[in-house]
C-alpha positions in Angstrom: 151.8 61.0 15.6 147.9 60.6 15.8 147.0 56.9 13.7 143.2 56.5 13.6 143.1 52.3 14.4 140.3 50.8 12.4 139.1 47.5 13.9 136.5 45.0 12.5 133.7 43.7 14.5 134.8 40.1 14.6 138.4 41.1 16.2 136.0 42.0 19.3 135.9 38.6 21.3 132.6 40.0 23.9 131.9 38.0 27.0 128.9 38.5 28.5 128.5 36.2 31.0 125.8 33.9 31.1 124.6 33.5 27.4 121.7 31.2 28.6 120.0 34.0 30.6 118.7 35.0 27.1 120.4 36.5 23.5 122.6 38.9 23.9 123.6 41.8 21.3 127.1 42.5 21.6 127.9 46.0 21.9 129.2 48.0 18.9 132.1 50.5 18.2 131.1 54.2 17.3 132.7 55.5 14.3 135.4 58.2 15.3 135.9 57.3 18.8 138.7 55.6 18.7 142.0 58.0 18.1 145.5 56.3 18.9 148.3 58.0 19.3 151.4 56.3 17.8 154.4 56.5 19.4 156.8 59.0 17.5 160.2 57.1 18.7 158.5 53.9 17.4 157.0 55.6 14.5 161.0 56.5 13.5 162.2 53.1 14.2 160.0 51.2 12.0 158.5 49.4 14.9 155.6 47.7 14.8 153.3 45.5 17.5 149.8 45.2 19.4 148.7 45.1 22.5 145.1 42.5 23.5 142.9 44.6 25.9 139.9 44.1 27.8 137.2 46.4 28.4 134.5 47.1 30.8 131.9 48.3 28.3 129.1 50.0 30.6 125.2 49.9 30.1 125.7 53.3 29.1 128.0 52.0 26.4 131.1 53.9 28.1 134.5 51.9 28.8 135.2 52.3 32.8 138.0 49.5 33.2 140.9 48.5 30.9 143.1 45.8 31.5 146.2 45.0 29.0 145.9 40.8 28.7 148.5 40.7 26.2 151.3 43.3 25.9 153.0 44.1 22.8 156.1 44.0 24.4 156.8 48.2 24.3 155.5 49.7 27.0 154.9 53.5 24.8 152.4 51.1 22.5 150.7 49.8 25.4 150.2 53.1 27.1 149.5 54.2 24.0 146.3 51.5 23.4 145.1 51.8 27.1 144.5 55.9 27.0 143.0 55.5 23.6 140.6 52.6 25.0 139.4 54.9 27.7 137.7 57.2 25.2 136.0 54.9 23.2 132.3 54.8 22.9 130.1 52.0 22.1 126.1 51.8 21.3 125.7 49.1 24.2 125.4 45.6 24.5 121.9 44.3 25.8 120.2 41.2 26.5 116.3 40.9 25.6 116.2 44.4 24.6 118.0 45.6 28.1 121.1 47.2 27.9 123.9 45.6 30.3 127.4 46.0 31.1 130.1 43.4 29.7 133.6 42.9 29.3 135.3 42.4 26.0 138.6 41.6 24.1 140.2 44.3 22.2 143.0 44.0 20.3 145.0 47.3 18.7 147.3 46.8 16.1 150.2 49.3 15.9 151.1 49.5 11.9 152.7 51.7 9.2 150.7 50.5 6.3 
């Protein structure tokens, strides 16, 4: 069953590194890029969960590493997070108007409401 995740900005925990090498813009989330497929035999149970990811966000604003920090304790949601992580797009971060690759926090919530 296809469950579009909607996420707000300040779930996204960014770490960039070095703040003191100058300000950095975090990067952002493009609308519709993020498409998660819910797990029908969880879908039918009622479960619910999330999984906390970290991304490598590139310069080019493409995700090219995803780690699961935090499992949700079903392996078909965390599968589930990582593949739609992958194809997320992001306008990217930069640092005194250059863009730069960082690593960032992501969590997914898996609910029925």
């Amino acid at each position: 069953m296809r469950h579009t995740i909607q996420f707000m900005m300040p779930a996204l925990l960014f770490l960039a590194g070095c703040i003191d090498q100058g300000d950095v813009k975090n990067p952002t989330p493009l609308e519709n890029t993020m498409d998660v497929d819910y797990p029908i035999e969880l879908w039918d149970q009622d479960i619910e969960g999330s999984s906390l990811l970290r991304l490598r966000i590139t310069f080019e604003g493409m995700v090219d590493s995803v780690l699961v920090l935090e499992s949700s304790g079903y392996p078909a949601f965390d599968s589930s997070a990582v593949r739609a992580a992958k194809q997320m797009e992001f306008s990217p971060a930069s640092r005194d108007g250059e863009d730069i690759s960082v690593w960032a926090r992501v969590p997914i919530t898996f609910t029925k409401k």
